[in-house]
C-alpha positions as CSV (number, residue, x, y, z in Angstrom):
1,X,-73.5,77.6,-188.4
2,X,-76.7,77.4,-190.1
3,X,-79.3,75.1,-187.2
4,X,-82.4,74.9,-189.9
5,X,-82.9,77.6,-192.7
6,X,-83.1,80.7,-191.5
7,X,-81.2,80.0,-188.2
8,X,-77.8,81.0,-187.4
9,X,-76.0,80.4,-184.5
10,X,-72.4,82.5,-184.2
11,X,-69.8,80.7,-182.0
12,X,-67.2,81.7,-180.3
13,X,-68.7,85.0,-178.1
14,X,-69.3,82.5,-174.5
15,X,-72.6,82.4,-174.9
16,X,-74.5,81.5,-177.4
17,X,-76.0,84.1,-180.3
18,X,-78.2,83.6,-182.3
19,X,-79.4,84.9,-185.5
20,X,-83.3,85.1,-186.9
21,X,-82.8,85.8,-190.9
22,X,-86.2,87.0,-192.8
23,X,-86.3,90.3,-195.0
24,X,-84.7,91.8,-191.3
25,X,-82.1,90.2,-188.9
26,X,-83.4,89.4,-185.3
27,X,-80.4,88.5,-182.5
28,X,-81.5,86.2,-179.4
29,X,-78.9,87.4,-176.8
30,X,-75.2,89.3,-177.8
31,X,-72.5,87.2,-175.8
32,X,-70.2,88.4,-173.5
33,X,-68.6,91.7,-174.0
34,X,-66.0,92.4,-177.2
35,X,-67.4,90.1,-179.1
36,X,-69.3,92.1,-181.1
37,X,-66.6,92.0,-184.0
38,X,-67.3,88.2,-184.3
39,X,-71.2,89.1,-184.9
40,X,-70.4,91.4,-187.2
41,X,-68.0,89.4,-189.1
42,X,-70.6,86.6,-189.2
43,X,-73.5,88.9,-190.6
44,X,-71.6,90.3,-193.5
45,X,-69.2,87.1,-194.5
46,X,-71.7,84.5,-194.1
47,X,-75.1,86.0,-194.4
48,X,-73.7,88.9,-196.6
49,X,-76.4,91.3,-194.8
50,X,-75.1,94.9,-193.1
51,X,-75.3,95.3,-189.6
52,X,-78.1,97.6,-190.8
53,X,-80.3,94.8,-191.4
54,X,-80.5,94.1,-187.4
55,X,-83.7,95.3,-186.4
56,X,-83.9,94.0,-183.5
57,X,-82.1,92.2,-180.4
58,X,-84.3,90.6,-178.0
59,X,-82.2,89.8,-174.9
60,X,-83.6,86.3,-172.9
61,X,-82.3,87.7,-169.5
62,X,-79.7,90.3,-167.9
63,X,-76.7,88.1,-167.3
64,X,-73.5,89.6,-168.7
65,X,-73.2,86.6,-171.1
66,X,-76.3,87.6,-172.6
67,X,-76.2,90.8,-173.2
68,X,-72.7,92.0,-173.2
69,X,-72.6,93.1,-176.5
70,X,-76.1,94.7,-176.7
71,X,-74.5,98.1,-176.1
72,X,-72.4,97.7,-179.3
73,X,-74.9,96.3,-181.7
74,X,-76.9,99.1,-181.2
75,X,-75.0,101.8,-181.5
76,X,-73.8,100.1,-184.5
77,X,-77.0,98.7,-186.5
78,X,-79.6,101.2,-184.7
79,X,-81.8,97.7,-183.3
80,X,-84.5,98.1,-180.9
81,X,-83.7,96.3,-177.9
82,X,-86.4,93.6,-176.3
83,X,-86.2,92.5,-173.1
84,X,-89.0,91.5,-170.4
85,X,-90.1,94.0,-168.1
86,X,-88.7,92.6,-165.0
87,X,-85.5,92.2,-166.2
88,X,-85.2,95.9,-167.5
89,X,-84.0,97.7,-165.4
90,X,-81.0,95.4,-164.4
91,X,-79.9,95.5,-168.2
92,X,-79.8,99.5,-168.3
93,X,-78.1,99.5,-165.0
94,X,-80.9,101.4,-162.5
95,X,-80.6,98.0,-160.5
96,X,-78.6,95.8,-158.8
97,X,-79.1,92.5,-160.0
98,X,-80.6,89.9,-157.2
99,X,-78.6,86.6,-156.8
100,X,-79.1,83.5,-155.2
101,X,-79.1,82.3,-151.9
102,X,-76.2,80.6,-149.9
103,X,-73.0,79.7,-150.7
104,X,-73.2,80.1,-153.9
105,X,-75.0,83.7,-154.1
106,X,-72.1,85.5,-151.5
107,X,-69.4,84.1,-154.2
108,X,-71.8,85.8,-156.7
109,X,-72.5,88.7,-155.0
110,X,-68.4,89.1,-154.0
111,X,-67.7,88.9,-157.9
112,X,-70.4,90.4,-159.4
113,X,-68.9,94.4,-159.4
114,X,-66.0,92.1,-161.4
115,X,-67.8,90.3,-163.5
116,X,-70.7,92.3,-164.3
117,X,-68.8,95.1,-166.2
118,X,-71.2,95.3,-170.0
119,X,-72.2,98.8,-170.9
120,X,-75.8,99.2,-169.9
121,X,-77.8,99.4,-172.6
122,X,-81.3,101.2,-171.8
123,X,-84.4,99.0,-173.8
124,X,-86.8,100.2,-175.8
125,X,-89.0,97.4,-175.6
126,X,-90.2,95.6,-172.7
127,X,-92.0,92.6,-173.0
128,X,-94.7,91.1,-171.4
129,X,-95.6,87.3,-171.5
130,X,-97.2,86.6,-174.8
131,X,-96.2,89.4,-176.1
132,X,-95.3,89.0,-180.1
133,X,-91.5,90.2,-181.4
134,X,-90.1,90.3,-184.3
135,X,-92.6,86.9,-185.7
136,X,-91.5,84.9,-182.0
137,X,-94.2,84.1,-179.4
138,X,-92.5,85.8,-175.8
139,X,-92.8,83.6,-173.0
140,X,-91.9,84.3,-169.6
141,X,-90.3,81.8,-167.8
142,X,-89.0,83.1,-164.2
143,X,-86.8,81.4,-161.8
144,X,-83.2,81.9,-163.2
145,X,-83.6,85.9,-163.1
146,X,-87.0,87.6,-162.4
147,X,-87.9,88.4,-166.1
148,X,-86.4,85.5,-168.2
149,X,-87.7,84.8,-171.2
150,X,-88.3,81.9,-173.7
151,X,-89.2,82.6,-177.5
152,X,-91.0,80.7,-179.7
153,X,-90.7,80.7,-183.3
154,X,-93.9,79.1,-184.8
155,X,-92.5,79.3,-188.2
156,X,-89.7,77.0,-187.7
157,X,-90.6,75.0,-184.6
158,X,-88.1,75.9,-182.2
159,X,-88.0,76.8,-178.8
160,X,-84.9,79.9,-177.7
161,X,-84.5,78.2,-174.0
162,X,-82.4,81.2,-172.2
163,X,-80.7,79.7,-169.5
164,X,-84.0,77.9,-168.6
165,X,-82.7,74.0,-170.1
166,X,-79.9,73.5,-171.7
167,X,-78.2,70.2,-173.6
168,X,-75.1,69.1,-172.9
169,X,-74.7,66.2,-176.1
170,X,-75.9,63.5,-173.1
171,X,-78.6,65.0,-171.2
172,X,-81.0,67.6,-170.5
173,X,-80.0,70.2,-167.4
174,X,-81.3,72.7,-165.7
175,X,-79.4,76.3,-166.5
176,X,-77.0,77.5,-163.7
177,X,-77.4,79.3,-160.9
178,X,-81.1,79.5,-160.0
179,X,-82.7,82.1,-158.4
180,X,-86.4,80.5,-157.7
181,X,-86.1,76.5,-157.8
182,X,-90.2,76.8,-157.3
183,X,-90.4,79.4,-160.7
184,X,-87.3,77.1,-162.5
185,X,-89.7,74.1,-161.7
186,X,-93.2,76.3,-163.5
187,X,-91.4,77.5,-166.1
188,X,-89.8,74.1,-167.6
189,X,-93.9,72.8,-167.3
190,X,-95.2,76.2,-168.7
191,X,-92.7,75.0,-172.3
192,X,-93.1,71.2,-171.6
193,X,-96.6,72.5,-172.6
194,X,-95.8,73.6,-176.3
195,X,-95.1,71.5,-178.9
196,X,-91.6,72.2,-180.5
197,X,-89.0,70.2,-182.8
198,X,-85.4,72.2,-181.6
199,X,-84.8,73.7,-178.3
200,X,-81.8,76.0,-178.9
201,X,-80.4,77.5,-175.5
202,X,-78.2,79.8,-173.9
203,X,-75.4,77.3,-173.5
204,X,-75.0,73.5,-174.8
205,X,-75.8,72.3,-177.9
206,X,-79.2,71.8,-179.9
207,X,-81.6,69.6,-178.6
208,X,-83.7,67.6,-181.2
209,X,-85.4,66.5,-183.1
210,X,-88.4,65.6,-180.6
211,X,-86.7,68.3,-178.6
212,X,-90.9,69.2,-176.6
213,X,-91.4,65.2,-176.0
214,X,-87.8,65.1,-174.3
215,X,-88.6,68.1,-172.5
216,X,-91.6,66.8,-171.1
217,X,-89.7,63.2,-170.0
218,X,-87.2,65.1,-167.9
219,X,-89.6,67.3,-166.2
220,X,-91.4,64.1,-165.2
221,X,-88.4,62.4,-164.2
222,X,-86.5,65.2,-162.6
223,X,-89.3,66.4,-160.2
224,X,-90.7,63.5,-159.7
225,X,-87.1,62.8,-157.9
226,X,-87.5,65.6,-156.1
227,X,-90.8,65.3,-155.2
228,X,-92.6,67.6,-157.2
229,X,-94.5,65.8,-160.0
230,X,-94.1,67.3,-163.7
231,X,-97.0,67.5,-164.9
């Protein structure tokens, strides 16, 4: 579907995709893998662009429902592939991605070999924060992997959130799985800073319009709950 002119989102590939159309395609994350088909389909039968036009495919983090498709799409459209610095590595496969503590990080680390099965894909971009690609402002927001990443497009107003905040059609919630509660905490105030009309995320729905004002009231409201004040 179309969000506001010039921004597609494809459904269907668990995990949202989404598509930056100018003179040259941009994709924000790829889905899981073997969904690449479903991209494709969108870019020629709605858009009526080649897979050619993809220029580039900047990935927000490392997680397999992020970039399990990356492989594909560049091999197929010859895109550059953008991803931050810290997060590089994981994506092309030299390391072992970190995961979080407790309970929840042994079931993640006993599943991971299963789950974490996308073709590495090696970057040829690797961002740094304020870093400029493809016309979107790269902001690093840490905390849910080392290097993740929020773009903002200053042309259209909207925030790509990652797996930083997400929407679920009721409320505001913080993306799964942290890694760094402290960073997840830095980041939201580093983007409750900015002033944006749509936050579009990894997962949910679109937040808006308003979508920097609503940010800001639940980073006030969450830590101030748990005792760390927004500011």
């Amino acid at each position: 579907m179309e969000i506001v002119p010039g921004i597609h989102q494809v459904d269907g590939v668990n995990g949202n995709c989404f598509i930056v159309v100018r003179d040259e395609l941009t994709l924000i994350d790829t889905g899981m893998p073997k969904n690449s088909a479903k991209i494709v389909n969108y870019i020629q039968d709605i858009l009526k662009r080649k897979p050619s036009d993809i220029k580039t495919i900047v990935l927000t983090h490392f997680h397999i429902d992020h970039v399990g498709d990356a492989f594909d799409l560049k091999k197929l459209s010859g895109a550059k592939v953008a991803i931050h610095k810290k997060d590089a590595d994981y994506v092309a496969g030299r390391k072992t991605p970190p995961v979080p503590s407790g309970v929840k990080g042994m079931i993640v680390k006993v599943l991971m070999p299963l789950l974490f099965r996308s073709t590495p894909v090696e970057p040829d971009i690797r961002l740094n924060d304020g870093d400029t690609i493809a016309g979107l402002t790269t902001i690093h927001t840490p905390g849910h992997t080392p290097g993740s990443i929020c773009l903002f497009d200053p042309a259209s107003k909207i925030l790509f959130a990652g797996d930083l905040l997400r929407f679920n059609g009721s409320k505001i919630e913080i993306g799964p799985l942290p890694l760094d509660t402290g960073e997840v905490q830095q980041s939201i105030n580093k983007i409750a800073a900015l002033d944006f009309d749509i936050m579009l995320s990894g997962h949910g729905i679109p937040l808006g319009p308003d979508a920097s004002v609503k940010v800001r009231e639940f980073a006030k409201r969450h830590f101030r709950k748990n005792g760390v004040l927004g500011k």
